[in-house]
C-alpha positions as CSV (number, residue, x, y, z in Angstrom):
1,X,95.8,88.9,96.2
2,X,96.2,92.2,94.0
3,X,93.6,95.1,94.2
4,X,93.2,97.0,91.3
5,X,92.6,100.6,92.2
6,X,92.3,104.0,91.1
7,X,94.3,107.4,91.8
8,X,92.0,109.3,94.2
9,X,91.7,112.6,91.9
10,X,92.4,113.3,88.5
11,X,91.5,116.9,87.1
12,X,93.0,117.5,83.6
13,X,92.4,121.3,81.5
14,X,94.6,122.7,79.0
15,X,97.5,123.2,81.4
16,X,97.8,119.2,81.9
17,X,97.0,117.2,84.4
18,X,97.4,116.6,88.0
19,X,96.5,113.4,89.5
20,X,96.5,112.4,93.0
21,X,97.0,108.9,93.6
22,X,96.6,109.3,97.2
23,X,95.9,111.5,100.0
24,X,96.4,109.3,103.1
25,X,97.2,105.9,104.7
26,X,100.8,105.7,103.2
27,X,104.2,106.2,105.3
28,X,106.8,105.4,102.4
29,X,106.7,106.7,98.6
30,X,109.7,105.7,96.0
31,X,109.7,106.4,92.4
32,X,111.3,103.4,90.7
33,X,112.9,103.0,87.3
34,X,113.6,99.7,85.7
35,X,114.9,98.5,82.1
36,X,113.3,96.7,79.8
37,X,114.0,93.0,80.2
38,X,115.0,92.4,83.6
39,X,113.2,91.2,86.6
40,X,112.6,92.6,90.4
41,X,110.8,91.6,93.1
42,X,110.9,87.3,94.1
43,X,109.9,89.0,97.0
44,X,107.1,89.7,100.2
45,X,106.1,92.0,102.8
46,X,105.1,90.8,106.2
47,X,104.2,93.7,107.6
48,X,103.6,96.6,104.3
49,X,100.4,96.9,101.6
50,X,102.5,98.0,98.7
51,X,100.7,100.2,96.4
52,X,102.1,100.9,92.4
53,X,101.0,103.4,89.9
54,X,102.4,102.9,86.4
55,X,103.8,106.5,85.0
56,X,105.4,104.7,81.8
57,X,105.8,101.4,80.5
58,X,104.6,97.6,80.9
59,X,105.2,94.7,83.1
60,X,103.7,91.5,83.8
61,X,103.2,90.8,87.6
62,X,103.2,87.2,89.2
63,X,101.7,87.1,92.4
64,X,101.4,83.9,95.2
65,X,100.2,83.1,98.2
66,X,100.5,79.6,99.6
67,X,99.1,77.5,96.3
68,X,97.2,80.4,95.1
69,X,99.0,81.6,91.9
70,X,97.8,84.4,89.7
71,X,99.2,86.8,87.0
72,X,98.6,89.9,85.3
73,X,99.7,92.4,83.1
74,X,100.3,96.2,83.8
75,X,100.6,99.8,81.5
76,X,100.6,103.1,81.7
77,X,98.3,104.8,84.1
78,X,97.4,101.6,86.2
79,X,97.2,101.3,89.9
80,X,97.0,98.4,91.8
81,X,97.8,97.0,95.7
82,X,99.6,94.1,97.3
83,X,98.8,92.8,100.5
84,X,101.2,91.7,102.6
85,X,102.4,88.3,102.6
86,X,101.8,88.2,99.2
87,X,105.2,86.9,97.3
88,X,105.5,89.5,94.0
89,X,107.7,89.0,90.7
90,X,107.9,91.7,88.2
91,X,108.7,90.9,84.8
92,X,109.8,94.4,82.6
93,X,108.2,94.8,79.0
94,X,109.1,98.0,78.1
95,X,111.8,100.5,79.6
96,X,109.2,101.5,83.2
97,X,108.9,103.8,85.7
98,X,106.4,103.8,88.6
99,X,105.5,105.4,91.8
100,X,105.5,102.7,94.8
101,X,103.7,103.5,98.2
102,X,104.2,101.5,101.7
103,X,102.0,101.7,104.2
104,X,104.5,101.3,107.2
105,X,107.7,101.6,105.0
106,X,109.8,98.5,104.8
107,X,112.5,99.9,107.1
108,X,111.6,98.3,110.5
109,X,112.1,100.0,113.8
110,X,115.0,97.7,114.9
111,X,117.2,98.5,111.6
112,X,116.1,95.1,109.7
113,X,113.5,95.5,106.3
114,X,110.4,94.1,105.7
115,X,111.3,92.6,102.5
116,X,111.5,88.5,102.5
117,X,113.4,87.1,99.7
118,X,111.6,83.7,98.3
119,X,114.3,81.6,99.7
120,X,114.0,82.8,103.3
């Protein structure tokens, strides 16, 4: 259900570092913040592959489909995907910031998103 992936590039010298997580296949990218203690997601894509790189912070990530239930647990510098269909739960550790990438991007072409709550 979750792939866990690596940025594409990293090169590092005595400037700092650049790393690249990606260099194609992705229409949406968001940079999301979220506080320690609270908890996003209850959520799927039908149509997206949502991608995550951790810039700061900790999580734990609980991930279904159908019976299939697994968990893990995210830090700094980690990179992972989510296939569609897959319902997500993110549960904050620390204070968190990461870069998220969409394949299609979750606004649809007829105005409606392509984010299904768990009750729907």
């Amino acid at each position: 259900m979750i792939k866990i992936i690596k940025p594409d590039f990293i090169f590092e010298d005595e400037r700092g570092t650049l790393t690249q997580l990606i260099h194609e296949g992705y229409k949406q990218i968001n940079v999301v913040t979220s506080n320690a203690g609270v908890e996003r997601g209850n959520h799927f894509h039908r149509h997206n592959r949502e991608g995550f790189f951790v810039v700061e912070g900790a999580f734990s990530l609980e991930a279904s489909l159908g019976e299939k239930k697994e968990s893990y647990e995210f830090k700094k510098g980690d990179m992972f995907i989510i296939e569609p269909n897959v319902m997500h739960r993110f549960v904050y550790h620390e204070n968190t910031i990461l870069v998220a990438f969409y394949d299609k991007g979750v606004e649809l072409p007829d105005g409606t998103k392509d984010i299904i709550a768990e009750a729907d």
